[in-house]
VORO-717527 format. One record per atom (N, C-alpha, C): residue in one letter; x, y, z. Coordinates in steps of 0.001 Angstrom, whole numbers, padded with zeros to 6 digits, always signed. Each point is the difference from the previous one (the first is absolute). Example, Ala and Ser with C-alpha at 12.3 -4.5 7.8 and 13.67 -1.06 7.14 Angstrom:
# residues 2
A+013190-005690+007800 A-000890+001190+000000 A+000900+001200+000000 S-000350+001050-000720 S+000820+001190+000060 S-000770+001090+000730 
//
This chain:
# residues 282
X+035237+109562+079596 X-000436+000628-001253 X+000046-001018-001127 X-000692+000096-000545 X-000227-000656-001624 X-000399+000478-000831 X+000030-000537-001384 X-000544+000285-000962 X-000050-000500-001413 X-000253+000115-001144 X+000381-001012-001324 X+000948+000669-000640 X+000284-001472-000836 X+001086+000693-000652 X+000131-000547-001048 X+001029-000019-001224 X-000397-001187-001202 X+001825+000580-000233 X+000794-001580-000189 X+001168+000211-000361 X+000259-000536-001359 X+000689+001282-000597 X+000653-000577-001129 X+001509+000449-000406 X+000321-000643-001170 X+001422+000163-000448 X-000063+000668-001346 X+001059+000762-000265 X+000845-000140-001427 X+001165-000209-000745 X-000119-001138-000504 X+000711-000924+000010 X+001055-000615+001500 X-000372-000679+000557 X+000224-000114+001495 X+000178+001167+000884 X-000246+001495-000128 X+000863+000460+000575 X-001820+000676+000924 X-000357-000762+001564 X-001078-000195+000271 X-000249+001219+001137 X-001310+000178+000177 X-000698+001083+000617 X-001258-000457+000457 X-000164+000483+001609 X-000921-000093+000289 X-000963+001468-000316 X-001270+000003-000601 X-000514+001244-000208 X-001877-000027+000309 X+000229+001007+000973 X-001283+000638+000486 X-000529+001267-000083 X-001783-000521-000594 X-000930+001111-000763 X-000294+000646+001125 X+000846+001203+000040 X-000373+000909+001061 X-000979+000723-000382 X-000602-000085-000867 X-001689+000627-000175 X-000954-000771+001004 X+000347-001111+000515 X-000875-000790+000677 X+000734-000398+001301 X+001532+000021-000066 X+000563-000475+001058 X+000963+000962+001047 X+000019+000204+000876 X+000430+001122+001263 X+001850-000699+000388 X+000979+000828-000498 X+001061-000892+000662 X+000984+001506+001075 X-000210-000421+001050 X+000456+001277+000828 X+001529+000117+000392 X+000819-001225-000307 X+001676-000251+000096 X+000325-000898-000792 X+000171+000823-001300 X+000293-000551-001103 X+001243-000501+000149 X+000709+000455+000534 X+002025-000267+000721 X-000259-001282-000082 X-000451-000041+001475 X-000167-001429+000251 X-000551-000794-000194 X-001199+000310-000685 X-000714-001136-000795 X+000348-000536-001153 X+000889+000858-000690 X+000915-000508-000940 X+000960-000932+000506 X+000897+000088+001209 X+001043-000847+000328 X-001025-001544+000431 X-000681+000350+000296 X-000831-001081+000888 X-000725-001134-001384 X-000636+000698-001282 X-000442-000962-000723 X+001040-000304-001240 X+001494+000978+000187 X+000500-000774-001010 X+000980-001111+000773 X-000226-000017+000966 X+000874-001364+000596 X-000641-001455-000637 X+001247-000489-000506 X-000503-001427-000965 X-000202-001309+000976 X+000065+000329+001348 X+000004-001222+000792 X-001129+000233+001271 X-000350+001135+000050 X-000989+000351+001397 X-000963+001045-000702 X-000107+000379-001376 X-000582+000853-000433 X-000329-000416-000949 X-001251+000793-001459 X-000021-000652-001065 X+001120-000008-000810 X+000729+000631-000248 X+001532-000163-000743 X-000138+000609-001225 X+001114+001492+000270 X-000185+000618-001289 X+001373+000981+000283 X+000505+000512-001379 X+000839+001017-000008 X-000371+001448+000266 X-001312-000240+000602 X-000533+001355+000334 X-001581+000562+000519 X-000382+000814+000399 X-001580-000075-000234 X+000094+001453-000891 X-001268-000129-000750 X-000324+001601-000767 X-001818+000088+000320 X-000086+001147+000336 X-001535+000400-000249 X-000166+000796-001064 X-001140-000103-000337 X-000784+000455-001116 X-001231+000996+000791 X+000293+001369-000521 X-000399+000970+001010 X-000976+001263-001020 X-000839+000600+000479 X-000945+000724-000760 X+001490+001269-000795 X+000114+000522-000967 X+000157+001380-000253 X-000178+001516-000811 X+000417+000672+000879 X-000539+001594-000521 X+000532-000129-001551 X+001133-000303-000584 X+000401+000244-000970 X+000034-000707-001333 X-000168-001314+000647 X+000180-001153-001083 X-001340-000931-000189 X-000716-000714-000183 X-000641-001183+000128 X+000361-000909+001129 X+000814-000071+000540 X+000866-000965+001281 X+001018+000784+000759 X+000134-000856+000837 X+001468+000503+000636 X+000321-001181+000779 X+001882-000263+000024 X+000576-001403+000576 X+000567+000552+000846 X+000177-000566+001279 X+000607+000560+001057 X+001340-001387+000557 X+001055-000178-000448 X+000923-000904+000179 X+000638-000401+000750 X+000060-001250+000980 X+000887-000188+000995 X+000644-001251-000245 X+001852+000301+000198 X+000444-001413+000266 X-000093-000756+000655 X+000784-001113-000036 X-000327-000920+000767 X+000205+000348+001427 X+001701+000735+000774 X+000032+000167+000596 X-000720+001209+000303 X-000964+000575+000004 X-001028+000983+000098 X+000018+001424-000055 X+001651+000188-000877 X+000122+000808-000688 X-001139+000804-001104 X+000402+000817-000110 X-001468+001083-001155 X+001215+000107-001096 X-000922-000887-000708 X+000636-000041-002130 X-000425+001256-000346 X+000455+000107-001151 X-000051+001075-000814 X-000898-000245-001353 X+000662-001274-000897 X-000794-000285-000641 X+000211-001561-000207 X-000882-001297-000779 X+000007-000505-000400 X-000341-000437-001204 X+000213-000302-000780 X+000195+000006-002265 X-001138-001855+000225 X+000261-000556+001006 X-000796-001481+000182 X-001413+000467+000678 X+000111+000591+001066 X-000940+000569+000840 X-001356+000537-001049 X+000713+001302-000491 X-001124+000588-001178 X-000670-000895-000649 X+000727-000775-000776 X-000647-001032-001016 X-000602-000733+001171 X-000159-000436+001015 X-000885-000745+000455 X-001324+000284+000845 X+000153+001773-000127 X-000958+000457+000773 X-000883+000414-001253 X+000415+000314-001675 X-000605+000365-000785 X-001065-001469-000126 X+000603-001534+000276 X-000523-001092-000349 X-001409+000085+001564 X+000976+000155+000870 X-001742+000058+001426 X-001436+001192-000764 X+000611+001033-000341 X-000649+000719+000319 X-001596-000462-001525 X+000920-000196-000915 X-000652-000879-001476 X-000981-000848+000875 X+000814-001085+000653 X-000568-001368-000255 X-001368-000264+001264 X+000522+001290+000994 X-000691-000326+001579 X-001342+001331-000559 X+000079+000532-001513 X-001388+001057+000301 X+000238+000880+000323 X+001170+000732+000451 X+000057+001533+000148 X+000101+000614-000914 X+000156+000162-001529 X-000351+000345-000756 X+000165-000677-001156 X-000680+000552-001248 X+000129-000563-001381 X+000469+000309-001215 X+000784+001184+000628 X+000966+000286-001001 X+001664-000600-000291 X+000186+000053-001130 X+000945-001111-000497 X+001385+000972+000056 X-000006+001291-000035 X+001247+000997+000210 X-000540+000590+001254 X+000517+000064+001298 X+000427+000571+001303 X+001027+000517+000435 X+000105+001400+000595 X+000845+000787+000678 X+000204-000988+001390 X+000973+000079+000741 X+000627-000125+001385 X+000855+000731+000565 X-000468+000821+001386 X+001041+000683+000591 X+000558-000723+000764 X+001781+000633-000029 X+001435-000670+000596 X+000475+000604+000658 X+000995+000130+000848 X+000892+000595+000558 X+000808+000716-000811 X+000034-000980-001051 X+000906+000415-001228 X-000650+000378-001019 X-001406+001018+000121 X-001057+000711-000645 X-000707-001258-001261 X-001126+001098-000426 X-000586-000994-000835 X+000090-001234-001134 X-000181-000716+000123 X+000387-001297-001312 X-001336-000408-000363 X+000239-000151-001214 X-001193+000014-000988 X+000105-001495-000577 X-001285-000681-000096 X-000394-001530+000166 X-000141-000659-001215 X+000344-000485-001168 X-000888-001069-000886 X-000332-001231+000299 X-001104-000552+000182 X-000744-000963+000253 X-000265-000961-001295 X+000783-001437-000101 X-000506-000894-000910 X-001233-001039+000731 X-001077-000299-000418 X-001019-000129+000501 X-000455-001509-000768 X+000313-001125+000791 X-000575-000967-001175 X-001185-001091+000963 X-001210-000111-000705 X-000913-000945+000844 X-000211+000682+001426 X+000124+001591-000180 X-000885+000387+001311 X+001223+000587+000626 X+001418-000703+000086 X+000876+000185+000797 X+001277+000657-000293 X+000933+000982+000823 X+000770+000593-000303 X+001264-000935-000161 X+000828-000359-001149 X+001152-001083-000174 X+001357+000574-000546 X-000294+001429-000552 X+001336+000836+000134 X-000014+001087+000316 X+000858+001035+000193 X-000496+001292+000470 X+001482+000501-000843 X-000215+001125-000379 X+001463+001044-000690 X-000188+001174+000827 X+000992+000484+000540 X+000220+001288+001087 X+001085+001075-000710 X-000712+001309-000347 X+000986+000898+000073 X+000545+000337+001313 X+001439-000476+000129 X+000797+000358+001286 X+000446+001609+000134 X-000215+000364-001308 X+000472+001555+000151 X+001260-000179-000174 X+000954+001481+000648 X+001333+000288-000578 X+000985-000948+000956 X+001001-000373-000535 X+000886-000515+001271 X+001093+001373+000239 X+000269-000088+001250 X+000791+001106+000340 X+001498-000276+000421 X+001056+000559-000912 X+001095-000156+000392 X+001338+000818+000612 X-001189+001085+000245 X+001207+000979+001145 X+000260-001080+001214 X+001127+000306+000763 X+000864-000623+000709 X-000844+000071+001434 X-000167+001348-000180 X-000630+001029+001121 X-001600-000323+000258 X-000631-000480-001353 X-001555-000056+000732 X-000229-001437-000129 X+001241-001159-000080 X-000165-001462-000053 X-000346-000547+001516 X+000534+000509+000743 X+001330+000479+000600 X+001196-000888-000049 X+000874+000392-000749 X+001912-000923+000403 X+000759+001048+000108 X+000830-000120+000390 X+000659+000808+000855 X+001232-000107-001010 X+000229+000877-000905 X+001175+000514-001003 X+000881+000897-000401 X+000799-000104-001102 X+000714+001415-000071 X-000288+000161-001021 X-000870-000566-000941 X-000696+000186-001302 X-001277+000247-000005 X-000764+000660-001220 X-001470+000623-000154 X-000546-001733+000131 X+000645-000562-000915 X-001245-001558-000449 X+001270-000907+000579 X-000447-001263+000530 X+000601-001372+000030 X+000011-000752-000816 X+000895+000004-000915 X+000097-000922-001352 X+000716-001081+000082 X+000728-000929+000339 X+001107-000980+000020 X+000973+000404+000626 X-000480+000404+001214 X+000770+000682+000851 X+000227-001428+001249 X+001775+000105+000262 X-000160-001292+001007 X-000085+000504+001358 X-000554-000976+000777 X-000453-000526+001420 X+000440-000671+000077 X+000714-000610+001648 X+000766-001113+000839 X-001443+000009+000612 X-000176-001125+000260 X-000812-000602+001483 X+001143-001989+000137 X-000082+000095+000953 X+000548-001240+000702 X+001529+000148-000077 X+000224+000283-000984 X+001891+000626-000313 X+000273-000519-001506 X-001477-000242-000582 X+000098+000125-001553 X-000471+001040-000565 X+000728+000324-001164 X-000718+001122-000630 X-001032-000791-001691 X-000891+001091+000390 X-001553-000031-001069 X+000273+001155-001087 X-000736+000129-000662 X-000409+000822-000844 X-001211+000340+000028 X-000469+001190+000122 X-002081+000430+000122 X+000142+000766-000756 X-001469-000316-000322 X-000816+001146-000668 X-001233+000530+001169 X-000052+001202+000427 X-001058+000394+000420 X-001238+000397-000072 X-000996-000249+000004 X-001361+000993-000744 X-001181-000384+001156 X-001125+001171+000009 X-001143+000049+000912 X-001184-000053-000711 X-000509-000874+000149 X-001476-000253-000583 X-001301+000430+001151 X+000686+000921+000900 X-001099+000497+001139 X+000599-000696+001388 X+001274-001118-000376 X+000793-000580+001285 X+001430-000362-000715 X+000957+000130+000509 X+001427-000216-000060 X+000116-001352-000343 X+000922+000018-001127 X+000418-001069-000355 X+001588-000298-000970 X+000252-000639+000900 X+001895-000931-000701 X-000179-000646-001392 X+000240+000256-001005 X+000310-001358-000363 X+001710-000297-000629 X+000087-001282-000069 X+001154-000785+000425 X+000116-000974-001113 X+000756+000491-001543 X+000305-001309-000191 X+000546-001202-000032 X-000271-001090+000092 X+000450-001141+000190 X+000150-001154-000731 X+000783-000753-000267 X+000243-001186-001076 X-000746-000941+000259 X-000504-000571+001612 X-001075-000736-000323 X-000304+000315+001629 X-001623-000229-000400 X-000572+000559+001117 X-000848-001500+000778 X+000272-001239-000669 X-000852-000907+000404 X+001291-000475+001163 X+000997-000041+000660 X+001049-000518+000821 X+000555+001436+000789 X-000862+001231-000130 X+000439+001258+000429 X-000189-000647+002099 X+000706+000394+000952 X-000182+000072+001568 X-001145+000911+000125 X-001239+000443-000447 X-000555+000728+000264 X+000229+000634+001437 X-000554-001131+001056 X-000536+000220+000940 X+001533+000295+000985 X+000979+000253-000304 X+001232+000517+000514 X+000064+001226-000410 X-000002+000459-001863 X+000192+001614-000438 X-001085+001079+000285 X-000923-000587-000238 X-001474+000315+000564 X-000027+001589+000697 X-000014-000831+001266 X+000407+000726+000952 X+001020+000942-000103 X+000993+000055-000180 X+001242+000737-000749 X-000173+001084-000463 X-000918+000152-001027 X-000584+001112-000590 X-001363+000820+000450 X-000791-000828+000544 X-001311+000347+000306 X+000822+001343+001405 X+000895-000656+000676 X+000000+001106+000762 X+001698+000603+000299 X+000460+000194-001352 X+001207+000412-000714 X-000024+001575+000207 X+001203+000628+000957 X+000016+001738+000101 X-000492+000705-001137 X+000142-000577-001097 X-000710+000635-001290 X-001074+000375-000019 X-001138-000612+000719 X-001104+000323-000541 X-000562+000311+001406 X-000716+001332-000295 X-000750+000510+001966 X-000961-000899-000028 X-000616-000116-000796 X-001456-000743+000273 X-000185-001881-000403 X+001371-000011+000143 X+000207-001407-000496 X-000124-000157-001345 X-000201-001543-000169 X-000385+000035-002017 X-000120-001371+000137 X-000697-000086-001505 X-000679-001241-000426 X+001228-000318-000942 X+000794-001083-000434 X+001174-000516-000683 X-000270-001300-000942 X+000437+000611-001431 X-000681-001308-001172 X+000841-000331-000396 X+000605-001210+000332 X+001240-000853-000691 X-000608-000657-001385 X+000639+000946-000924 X-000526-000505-001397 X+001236-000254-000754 X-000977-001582-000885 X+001199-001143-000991 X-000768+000654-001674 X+000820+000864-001184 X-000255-000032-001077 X-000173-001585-000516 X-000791-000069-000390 X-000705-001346-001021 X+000402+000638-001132 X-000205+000726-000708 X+000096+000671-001370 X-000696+001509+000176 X-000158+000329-001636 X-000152+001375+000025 X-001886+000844+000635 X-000922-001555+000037 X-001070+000352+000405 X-000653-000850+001357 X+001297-000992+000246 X-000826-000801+001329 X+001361-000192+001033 X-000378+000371+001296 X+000951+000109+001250 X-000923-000683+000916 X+001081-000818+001114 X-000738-000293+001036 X+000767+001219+001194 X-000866-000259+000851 X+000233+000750+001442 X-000541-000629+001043 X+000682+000272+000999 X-000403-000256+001816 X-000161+001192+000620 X-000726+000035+000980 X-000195+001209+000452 X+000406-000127+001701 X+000412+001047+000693 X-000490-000059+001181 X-000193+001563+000303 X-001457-000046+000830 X-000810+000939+000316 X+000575+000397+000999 X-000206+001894+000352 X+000311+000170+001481 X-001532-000253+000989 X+000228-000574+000922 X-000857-000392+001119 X-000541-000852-000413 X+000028-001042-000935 X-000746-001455-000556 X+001353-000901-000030 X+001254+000443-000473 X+000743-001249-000704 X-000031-000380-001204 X-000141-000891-000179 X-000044-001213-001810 X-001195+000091+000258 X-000242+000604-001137 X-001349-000530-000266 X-000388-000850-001400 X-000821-000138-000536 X+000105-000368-001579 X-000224+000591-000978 X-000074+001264+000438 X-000522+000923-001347 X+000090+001652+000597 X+000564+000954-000763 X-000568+001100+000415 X+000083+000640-001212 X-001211+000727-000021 X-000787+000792-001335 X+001201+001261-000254 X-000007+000562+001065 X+000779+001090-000411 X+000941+000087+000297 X+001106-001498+000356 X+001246-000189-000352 X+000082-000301-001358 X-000930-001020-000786 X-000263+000034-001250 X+000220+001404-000565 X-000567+001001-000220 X+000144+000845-000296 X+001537+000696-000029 X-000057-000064+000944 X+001803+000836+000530 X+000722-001031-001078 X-000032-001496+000107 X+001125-000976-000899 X-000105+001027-001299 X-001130+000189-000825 X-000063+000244-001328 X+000586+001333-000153 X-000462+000908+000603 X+001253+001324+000160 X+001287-000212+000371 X+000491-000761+000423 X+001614-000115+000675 X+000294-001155-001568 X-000623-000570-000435 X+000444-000721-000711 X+000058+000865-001633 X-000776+000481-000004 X+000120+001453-001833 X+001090+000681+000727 X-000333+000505+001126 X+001463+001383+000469 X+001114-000508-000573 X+000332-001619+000572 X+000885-000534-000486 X+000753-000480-000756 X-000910+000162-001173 X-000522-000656-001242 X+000375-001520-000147 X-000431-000603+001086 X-000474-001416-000248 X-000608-000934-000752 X-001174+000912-000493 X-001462-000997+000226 X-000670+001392-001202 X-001158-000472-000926 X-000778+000765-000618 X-001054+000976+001313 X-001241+000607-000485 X-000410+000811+000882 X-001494-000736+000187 X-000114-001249-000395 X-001060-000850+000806 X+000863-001306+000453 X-000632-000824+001001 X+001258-000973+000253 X-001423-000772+001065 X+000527-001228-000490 X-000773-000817+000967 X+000660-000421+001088 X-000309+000007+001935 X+000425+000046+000876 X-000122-001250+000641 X+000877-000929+000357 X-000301-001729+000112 X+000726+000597+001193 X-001552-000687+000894 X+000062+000046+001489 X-000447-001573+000807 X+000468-000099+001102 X-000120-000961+000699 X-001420-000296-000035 X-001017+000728-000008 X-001248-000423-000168 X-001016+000463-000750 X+001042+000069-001468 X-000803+000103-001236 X+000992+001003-000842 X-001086+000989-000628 X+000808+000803-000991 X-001264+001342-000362 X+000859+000580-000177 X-000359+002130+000040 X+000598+000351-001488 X-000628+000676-000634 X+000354+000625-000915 X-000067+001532-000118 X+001169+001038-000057 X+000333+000988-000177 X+000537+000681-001005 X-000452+001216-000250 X+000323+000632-001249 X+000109+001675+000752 X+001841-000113-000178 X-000142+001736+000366 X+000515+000798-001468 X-001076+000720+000068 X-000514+000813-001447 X+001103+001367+000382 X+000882+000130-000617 X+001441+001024+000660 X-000956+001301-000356 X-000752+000144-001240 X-000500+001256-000864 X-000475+000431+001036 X-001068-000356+000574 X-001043+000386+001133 X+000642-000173+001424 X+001136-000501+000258 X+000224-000769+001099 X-000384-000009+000960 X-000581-001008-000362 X-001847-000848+000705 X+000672-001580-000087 X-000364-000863+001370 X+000113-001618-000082 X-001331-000336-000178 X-000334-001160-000673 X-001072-000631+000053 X+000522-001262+000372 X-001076-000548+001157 X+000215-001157+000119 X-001226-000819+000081 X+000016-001708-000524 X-001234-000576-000116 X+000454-001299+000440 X-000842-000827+000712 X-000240-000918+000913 X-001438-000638+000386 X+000386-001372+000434 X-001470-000630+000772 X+000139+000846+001089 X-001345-000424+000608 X-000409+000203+001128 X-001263-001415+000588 X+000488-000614+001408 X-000851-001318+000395 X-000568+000045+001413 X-001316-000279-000360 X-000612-000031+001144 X+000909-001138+000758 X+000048-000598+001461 X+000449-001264+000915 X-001055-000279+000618 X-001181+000416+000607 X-000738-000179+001001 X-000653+001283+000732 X-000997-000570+000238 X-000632+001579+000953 X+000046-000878+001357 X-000226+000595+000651 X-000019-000249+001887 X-000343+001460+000752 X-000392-000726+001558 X-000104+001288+000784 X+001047-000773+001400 X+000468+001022+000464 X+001158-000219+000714 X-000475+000658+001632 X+000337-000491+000854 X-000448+000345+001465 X+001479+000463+000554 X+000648+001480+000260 X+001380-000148+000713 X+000261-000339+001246 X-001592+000470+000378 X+000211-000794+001757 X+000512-001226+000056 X-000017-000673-000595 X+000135-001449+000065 X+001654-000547-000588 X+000697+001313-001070 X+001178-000861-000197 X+001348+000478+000683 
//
């Protein structure tokens, strides 16, 4: 089987993605594990299709790397709002997309033809305990501690349409990722696993973070861990209620508006290359 495909990133955090208006993929599982392998495959933290729908203008259908089914991606969106601009599927500059984690609504910055930022209403973040899922004796997870390895953390919990830790930390550039990682991603706490953001306050409007994804790992960016930082970081009262997000492969800007409580988040989005890929062959 084959077919095309065109990979891109936001801000490193990369995807292989195919116009299923034109392209047939019948084991998405495994065709996800198979092209995000970085050494026998094209190499990506994931594949996503871009799929006709009843409800929205689009629809993303998400798989990790290990060929797990995502829920949502905050990088993903912004880069399917930039295909869908730049490849001719349509010409409107505001687009709906259906999610797992229901509709998200698109702004399109448009310069010389081409899509170069995109702003996403993420919608509400959700902080019952119960529909994150973590496993508690409280309604919300506020600075509530966790042991993993036989240290204890401090989290904040919140769901942007997928589970997520976050963790602050004094500095996140010398953090063991790839030891705690794991730790949490599949920590009794959480049924469905979780995505975990070791975040360093910079000041009251700029934080860095690391991420590691469930079924990807480190990656360099995730949109709607971004998101989750900026809620765990006001809950906390850290940080003002926009905050710029300094990531390993670039930077996200978020603003959670408490009045409405609604995240917005805004970001590039980059083409890498188009190709067509043969699996018989890898």
């Amino acid at each position: 089987m084959g077919f095309k495909f065109t990979k891109m990133h936001g801000c490193g955090n990369d995807y292989v993605y195919v116009n299923c208006f034109k392209e047939q993929i019948d084991n998405p599982e495994q065709v996800a594990r198979l092209v995000s392998d970085r050494h026998k495959g094209i190499g990506s933290d994931g594949l996503i299709l871009i799929q006709p729908s009843k409800v929205a203008d689009f629809k993303m259908a998400m798989y990790n790397a290990d060929g797990s089914l995502g829920a949502m991606c905050g990088n993903g969106v912004r880069c399917i709002a930039k295909y869908v601009y730049d490849y001719g599927l349509t010409d409107k500059t505001s687009i709906s997309l259906e999610t797992k984690a229901g509709i998200k609504y698109l702004d399109l910055t448009v310069e010389q033809g081409k899509v170069v930022m995109v702003k996403v209403n993420m919608g509400h973040p959700i902080l019952s305990a119960k529909e994150i899922p973590v496993k508690a004796d409280t309604e919300q997870v506020i600075d509530a501690p966790i042991v993993a390895g036989g240290n204890e953390y401090r989290m904040t919990c919140v769901s942007m349409g997928n589970p997520h830790a976050v963790i602050f930390v004094e500095d996140t550039e010398h953090l063991p990722l790839m030891e705690i990682g794991p730790l949490f991603e599949f920590h009794e706490a959480f049924p469905d696993r979780v995505n975990t953001e070791f975040v360093q306050i910079i000041d009251r409007r700029n934080v860095k973070m690391r991420v590691w994804e469930r079924g990807s790992g480190e990656t360099l960016a995730c949109g709607t861990g971004t998101c989750a930082t900026a809620v765990a970081c006001v809950l906390n009262g850290l940080t003002e209620d926009e905050i710029t997000v300094q990531l390993r492969g670039g930077e996200i800007v978020v603003q959670y508006d408490r009045k409405e409580d609604i995240v917005w988040m805004t970001g590039p989005a980059t083409v890498v290359f188009d190709g067509e890929i043969n699996l018989s062959a890898t």
